[in-house]
Every structure is written in structure tokens, then in C-alpha cells.
PyMOL Python script that loads the backbone (N, CA, C, O; Angstrom):
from pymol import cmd

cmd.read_pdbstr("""\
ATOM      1  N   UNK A   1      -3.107  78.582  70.590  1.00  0.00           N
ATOM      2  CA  UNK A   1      -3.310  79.235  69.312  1.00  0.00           C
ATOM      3  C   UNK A   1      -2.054  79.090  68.457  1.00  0.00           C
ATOM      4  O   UNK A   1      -0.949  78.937  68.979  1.00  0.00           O
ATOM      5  N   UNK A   2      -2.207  79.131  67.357  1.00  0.00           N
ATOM      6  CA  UNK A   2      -1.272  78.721  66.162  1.00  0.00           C
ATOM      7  C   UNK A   2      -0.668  80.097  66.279  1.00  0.00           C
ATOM      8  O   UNK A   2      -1.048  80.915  67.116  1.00  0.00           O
ATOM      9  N   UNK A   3       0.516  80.368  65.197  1.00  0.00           N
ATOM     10  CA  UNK A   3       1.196  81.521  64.857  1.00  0.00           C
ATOM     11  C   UNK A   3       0.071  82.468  64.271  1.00  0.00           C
ATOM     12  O   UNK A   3      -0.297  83.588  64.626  1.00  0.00           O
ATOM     13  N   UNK A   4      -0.391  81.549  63.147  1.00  0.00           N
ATOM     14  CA  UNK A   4      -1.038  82.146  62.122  1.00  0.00           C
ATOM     15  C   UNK A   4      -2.431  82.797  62.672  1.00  0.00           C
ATOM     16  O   UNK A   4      -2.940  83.757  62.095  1.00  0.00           O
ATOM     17  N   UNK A   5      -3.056  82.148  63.932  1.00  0.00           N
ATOM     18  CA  UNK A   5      -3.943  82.313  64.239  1.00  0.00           C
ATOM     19  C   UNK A   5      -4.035  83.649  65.148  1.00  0.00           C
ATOM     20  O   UNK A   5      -5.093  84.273  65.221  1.00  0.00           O
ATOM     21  N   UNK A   6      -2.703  84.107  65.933  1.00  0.00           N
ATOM     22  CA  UNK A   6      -2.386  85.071  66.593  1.00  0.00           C
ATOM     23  C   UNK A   6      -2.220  86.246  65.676  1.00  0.00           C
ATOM     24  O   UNK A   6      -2.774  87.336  65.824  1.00  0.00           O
ATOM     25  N   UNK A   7      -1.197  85.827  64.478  1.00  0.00           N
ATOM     26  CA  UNK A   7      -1.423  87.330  63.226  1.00  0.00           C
ATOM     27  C   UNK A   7      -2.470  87.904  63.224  1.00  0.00           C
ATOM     28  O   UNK A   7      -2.755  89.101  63.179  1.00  0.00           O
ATOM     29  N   UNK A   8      -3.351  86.542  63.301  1.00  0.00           N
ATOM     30  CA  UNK A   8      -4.738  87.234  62.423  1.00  0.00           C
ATOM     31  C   UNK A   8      -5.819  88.124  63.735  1.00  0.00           C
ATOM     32  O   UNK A   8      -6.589  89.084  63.716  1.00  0.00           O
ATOM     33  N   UNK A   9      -5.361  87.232  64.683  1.00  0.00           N
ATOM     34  CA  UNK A   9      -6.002  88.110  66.149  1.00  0.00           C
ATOM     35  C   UNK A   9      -5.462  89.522  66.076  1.00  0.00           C
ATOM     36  O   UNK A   9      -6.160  90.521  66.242  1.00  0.00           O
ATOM     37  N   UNK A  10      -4.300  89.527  65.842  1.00  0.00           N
ATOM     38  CA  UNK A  10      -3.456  90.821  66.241  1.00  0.00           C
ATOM     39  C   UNK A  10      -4.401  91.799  65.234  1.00  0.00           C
ATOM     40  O   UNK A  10      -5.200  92.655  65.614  1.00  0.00           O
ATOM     41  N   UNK A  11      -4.002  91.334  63.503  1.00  0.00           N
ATOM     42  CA  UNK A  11      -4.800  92.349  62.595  1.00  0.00           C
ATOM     43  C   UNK A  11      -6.063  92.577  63.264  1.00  0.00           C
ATOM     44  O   UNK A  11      -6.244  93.757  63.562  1.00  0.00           O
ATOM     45  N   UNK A  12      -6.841  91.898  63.532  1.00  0.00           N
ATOM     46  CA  UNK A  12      -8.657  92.581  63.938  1.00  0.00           C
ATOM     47  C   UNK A  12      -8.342  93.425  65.216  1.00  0.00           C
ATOM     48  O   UNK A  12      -8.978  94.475  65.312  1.00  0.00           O
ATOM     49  N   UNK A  13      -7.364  93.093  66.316  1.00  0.00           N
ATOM     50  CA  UNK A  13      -7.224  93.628  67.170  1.00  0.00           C
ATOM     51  C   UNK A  13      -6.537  95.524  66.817  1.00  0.00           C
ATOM     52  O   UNK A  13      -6.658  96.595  67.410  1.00  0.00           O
ATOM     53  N   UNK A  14      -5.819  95.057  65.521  1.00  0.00           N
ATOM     54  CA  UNK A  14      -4.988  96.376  65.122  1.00  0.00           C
ATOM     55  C   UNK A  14      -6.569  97.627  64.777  1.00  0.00           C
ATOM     56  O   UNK A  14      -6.766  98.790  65.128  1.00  0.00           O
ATOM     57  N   UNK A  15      -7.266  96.802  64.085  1.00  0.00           N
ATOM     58  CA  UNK A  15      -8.188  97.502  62.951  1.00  0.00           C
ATOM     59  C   UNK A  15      -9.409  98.037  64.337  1.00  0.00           C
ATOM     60  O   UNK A  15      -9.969  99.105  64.581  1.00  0.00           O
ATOM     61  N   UNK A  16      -9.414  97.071  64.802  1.00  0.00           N
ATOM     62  CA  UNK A  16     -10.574  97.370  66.005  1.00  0.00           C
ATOM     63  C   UNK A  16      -9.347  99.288  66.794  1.00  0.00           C
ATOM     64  O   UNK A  16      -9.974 100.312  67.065  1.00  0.00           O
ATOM     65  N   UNK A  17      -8.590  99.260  66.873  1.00  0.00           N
ATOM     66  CA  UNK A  17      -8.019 100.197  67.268  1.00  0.00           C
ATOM     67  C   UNK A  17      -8.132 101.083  66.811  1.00  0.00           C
ATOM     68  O   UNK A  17      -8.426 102.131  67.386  1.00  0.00           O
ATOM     69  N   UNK A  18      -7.884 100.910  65.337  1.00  0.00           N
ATOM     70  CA  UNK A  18      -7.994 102.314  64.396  1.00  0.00           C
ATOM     71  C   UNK A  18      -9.497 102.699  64.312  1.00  0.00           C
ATOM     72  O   UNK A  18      -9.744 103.833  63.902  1.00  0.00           O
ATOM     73  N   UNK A  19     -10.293 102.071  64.575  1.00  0.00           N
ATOM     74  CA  UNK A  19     -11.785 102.104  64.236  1.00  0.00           C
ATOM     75  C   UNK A  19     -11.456 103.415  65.771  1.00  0.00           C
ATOM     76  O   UNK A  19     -11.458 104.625  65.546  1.00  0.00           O
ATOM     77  N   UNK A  20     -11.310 103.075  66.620  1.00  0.00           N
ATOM     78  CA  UNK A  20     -11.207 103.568  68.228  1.00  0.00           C
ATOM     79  C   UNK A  20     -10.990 104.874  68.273  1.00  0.00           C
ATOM     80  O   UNK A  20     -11.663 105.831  68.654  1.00  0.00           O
ATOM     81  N   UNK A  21      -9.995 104.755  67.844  1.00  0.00           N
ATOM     82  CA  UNK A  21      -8.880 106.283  67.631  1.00  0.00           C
ATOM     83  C   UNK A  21      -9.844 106.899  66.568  1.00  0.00           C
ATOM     84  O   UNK A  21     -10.616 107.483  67.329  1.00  0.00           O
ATOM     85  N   UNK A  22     -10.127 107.054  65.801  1.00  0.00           N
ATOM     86  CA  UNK A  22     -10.613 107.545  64.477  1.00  0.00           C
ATOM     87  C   UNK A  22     -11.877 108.115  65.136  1.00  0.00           C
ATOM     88  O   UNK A  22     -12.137 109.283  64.845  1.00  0.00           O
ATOM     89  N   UNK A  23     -12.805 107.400  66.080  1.00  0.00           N
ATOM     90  CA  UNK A  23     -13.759 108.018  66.821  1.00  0.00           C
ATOM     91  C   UNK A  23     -13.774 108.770  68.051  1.00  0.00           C
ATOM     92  O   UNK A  23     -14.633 109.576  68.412  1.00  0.00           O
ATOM     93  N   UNK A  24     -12.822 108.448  68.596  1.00  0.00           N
ATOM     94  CA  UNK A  24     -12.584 109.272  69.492  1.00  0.00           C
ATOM     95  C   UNK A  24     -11.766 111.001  69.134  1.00  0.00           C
ATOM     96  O   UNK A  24     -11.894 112.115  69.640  1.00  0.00           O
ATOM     97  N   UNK A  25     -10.874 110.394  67.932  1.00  0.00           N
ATOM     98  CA  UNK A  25     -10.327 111.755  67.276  1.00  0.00           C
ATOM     99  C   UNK A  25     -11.475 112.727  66.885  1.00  0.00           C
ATOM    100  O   UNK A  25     -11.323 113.921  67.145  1.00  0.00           O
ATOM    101  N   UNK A  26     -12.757 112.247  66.202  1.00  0.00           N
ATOM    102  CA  UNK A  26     -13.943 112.415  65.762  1.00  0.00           C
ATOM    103  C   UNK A  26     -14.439 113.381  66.915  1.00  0.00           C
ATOM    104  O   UNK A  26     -14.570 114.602  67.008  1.00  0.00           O
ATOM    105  N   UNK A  27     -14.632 112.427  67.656  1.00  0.00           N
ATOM    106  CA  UNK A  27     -15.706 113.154  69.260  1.00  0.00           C
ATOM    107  C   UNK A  27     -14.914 114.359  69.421  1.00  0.00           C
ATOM    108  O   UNK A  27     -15.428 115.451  69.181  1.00  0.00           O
ATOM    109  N   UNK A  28     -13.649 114.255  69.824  1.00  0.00           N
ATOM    110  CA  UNK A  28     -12.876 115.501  70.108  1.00  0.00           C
ATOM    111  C   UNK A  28     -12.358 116.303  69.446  1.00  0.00           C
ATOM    112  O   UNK A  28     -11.657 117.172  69.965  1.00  0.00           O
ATOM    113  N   UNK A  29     -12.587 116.224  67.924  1.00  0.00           N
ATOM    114  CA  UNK A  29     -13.213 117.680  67.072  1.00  0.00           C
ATOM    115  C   UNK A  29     -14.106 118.560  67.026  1.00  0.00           C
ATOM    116  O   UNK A  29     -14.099 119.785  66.900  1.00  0.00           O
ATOM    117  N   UNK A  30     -15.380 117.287  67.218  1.00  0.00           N
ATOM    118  CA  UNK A  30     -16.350 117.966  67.603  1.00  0.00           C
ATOM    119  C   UNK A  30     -16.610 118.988  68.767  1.00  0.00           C
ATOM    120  O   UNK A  30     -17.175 120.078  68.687  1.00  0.00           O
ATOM    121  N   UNK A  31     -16.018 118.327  69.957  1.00  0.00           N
ATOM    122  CA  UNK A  31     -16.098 119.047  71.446  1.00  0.00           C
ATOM    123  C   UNK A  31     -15.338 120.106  71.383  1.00  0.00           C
ATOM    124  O   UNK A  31     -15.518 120.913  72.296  1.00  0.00           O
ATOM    125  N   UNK A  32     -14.531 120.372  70.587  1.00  0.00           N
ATOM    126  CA  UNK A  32     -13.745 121.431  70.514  1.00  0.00           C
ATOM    127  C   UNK A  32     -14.400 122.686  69.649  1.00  0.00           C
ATOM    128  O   UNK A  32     -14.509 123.806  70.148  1.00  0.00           O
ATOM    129  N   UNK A  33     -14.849 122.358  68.216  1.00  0.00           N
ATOM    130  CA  UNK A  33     -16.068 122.442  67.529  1.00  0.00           C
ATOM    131  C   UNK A  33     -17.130 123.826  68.676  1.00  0.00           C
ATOM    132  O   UNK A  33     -17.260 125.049  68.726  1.00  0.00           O
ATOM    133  N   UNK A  34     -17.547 122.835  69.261  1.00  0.00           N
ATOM    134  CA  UNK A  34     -18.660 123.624  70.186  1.00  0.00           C
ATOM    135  C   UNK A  34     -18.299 123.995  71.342  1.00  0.00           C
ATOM    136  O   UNK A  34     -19.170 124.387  72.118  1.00  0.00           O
ATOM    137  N   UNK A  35     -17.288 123.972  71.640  1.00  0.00           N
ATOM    138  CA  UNK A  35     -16.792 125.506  72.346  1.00  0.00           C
ATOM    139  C   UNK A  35     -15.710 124.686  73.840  1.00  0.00           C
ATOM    140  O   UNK A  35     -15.372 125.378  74.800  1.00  0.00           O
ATOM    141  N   UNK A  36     -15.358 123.284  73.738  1.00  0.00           N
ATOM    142  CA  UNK A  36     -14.466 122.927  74.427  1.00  0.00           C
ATOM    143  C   UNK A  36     -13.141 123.475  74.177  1.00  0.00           C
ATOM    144  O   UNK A  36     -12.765 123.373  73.010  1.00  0.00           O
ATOM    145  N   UNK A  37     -12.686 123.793  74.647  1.00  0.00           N
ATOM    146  CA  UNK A  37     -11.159 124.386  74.010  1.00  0.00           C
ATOM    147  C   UNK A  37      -9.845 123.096  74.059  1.00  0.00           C
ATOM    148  O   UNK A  37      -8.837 122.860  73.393  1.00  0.00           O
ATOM    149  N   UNK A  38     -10.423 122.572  75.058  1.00  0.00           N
ATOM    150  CA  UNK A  38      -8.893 121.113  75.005  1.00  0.00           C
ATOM    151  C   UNK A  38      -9.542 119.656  74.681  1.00  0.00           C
ATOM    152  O   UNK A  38      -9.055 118.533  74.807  1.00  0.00           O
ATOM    153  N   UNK A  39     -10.855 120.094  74.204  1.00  0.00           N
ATOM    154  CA  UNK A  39     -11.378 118.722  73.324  1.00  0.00           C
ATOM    155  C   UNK A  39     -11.466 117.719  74.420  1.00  0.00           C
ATOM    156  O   UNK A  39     -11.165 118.120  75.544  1.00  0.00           O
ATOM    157  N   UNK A  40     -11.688 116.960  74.330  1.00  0.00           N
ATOM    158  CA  UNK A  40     -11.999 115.387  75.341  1.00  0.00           C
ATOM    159  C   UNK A  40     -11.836 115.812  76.776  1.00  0.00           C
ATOM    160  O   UNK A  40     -12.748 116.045  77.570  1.00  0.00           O
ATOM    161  N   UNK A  41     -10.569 115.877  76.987  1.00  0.00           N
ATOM    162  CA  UNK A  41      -9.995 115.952  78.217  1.00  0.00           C
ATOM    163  C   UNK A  41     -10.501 117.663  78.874  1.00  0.00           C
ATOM    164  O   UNK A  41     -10.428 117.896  80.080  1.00  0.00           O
ATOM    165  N   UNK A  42     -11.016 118.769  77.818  1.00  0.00           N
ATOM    166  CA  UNK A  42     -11.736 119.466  78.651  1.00  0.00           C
ATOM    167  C   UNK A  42     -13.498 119.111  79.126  1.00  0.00           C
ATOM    168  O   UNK A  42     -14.183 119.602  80.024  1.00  0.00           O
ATOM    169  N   UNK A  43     -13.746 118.297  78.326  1.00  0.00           N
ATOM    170  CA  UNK A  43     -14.948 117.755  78.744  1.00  0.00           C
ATOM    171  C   UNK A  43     -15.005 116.554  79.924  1.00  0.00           C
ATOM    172  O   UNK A  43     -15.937 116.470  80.724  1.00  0.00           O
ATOM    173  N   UNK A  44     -14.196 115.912  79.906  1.00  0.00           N
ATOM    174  CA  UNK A  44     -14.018 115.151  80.641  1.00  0.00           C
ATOM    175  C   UNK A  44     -13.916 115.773  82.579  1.00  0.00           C
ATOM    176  O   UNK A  44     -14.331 115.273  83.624  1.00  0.00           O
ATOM    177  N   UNK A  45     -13.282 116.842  82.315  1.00  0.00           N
ATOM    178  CA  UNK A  45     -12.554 117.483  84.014  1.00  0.00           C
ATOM    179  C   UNK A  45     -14.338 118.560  83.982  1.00  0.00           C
ATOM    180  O   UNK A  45     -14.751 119.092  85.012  1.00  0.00           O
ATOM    181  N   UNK A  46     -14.787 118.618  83.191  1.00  0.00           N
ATOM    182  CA  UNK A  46     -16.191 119.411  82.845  1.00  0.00           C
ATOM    183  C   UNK A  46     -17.176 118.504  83.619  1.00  0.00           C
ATOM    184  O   UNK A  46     -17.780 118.781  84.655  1.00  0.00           O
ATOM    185  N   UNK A  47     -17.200 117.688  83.103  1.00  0.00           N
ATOM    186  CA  UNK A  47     -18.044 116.070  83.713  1.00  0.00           C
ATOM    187  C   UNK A  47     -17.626 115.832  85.098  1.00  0.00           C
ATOM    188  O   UNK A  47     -18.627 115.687  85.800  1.00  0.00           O
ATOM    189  N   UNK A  48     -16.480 115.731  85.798  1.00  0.00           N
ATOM    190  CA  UNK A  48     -15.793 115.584  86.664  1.00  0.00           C
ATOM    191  C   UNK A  48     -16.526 116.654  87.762  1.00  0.00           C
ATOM    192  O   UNK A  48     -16.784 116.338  88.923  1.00  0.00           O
ATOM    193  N   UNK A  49     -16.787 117.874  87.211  1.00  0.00           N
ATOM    194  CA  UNK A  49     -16.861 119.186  88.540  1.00  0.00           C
ATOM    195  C   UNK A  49     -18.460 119.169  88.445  1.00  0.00           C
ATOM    196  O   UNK A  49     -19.343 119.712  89.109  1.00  0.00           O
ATOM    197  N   UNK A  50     -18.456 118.576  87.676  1.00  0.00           N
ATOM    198  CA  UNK A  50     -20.394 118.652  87.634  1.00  0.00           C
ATOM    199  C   UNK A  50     -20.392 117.763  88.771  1.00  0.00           C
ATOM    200  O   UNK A  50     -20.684 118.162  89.899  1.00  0.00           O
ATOM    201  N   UNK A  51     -19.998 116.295  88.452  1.00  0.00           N
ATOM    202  CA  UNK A  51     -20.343 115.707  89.321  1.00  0.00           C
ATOM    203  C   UNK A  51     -19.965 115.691  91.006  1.00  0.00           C
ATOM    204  O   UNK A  51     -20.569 115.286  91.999  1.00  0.00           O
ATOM    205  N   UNK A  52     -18.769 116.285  90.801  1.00  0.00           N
ATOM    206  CA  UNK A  52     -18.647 116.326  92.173  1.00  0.00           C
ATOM    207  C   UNK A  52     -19.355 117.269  92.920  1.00  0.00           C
ATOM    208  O   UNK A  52     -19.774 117.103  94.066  1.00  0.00           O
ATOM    209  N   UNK A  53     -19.491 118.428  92.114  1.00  0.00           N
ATOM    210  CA  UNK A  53     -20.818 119.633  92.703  1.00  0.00           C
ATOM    211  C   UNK A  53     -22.065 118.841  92.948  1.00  0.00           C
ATOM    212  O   UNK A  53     -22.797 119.694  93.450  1.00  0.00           O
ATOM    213  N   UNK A  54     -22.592 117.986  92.909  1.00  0.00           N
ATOM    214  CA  UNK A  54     -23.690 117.181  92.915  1.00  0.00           C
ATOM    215  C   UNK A  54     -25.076 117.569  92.493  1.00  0.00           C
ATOM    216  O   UNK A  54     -26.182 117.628  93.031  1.00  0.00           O
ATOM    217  N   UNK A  55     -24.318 117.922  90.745  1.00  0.00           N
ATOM    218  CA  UNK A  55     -25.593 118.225  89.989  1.00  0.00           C
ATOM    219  C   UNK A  55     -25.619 117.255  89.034  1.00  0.00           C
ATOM    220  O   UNK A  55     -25.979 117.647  87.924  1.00  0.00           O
ATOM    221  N   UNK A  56     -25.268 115.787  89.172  1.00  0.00           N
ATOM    222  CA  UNK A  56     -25.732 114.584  88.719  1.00  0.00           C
ATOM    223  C   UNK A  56     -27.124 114.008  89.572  1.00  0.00           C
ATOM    224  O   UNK A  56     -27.307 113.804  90.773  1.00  0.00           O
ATOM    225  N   UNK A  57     -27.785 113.887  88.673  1.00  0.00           N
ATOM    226  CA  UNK A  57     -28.891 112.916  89.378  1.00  0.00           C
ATOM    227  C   UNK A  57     -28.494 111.844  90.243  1.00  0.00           C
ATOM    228  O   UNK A  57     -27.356 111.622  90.657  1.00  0.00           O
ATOM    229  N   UNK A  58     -29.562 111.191  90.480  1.00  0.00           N
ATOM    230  CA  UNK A  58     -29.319 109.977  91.208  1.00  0.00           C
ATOM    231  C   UNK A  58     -28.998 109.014  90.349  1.00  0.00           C
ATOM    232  O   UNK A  58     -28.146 108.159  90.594  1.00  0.00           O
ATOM    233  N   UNK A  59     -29.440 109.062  89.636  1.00  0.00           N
ATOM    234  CA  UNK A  59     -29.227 107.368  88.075  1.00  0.00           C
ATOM    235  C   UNK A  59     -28.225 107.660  87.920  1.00  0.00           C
ATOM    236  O   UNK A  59     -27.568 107.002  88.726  1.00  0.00           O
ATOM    237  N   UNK A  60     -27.461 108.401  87.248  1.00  0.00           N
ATOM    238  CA  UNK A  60     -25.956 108.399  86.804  1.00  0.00           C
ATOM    239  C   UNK A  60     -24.798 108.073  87.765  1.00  0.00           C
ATOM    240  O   UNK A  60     -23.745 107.721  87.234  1.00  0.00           O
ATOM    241  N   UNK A  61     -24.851 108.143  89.123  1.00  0.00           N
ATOM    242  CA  UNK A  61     -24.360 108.286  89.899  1.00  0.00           C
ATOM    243  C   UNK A  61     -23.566 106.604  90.340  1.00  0.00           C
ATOM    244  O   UNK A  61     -22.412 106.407  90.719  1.00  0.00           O
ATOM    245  N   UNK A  62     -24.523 105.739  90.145  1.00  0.00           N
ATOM    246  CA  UNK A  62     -23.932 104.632  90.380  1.00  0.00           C
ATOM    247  C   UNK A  62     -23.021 104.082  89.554  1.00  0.00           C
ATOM    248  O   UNK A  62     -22.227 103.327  90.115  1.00  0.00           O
ATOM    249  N   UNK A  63     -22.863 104.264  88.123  1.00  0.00           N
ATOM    250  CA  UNK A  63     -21.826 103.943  86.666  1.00  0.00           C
ATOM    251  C   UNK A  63     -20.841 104.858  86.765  1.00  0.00           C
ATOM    252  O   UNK A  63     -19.834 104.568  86.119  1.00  0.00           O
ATOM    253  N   UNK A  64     -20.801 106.040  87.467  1.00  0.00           N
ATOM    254  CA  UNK A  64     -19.230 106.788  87.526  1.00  0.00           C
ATOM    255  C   UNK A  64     -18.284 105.382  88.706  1.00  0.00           C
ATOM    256  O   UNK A  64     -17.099 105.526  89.009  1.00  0.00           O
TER     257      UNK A  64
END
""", "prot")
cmd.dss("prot")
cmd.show_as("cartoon", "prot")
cmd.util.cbc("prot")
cmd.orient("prot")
């Protein structure tokens, strides 16, 4: 790849990021919003004790 061709990777790669962050900042307003108190990362350890209590179905079980 050229110089020029790597800038330009980098910019879409930059913008693809901010797109990232901006939604994920998003999600974890929301979760907080409706009654998560540490946003993402309390939903996340939330998801975590569900599943290990084994009140995930069977379908979900194989993609964790």
C-alpha cells in the first residue's frame, strides 16, 4: 500500500471508530436511563450472573 493509500485507510478506520464510540456511548445512556446504575459494564456482569445461574436457554448458550 502507498502512503497515501494508508492515510486514507487510517481516516475510514478513524470515522468507523467514532461511529463505535458514539453508539456504544448511546447504548450506555440508555442502560443507565432504565435503571442500570454503571451503564454497560453493569449490564454486562447482569448478563454474566444470568448466565451462569443457568437461566439462559439452550440457543444462546453456544455464542457466549
Amino acid at each position: 500500500m502507498t502512503k497515501a493509500e494508508l492515510i486514507k485507510k487510517i481516516a475510514v478506520l478513524e470515522s468507523v471508530n467514532d461511529q463505535i464510540y458514539s453508539e456504544l456511548y448511546e447504548v450506555d445512556r440508555l442502560m443507565r436511563l432504565v435503571g442500570f446504575e454503571g451503564g454497560l459494564e453493569t449490564v454486562k456482569l447482569t448478563a454474566q450472573e444470568i448466565y451462569q445461574s443457568g437461566h439462559v436457554g439452550e440457543e444462546g448458550e453456544e455464542n457466549l
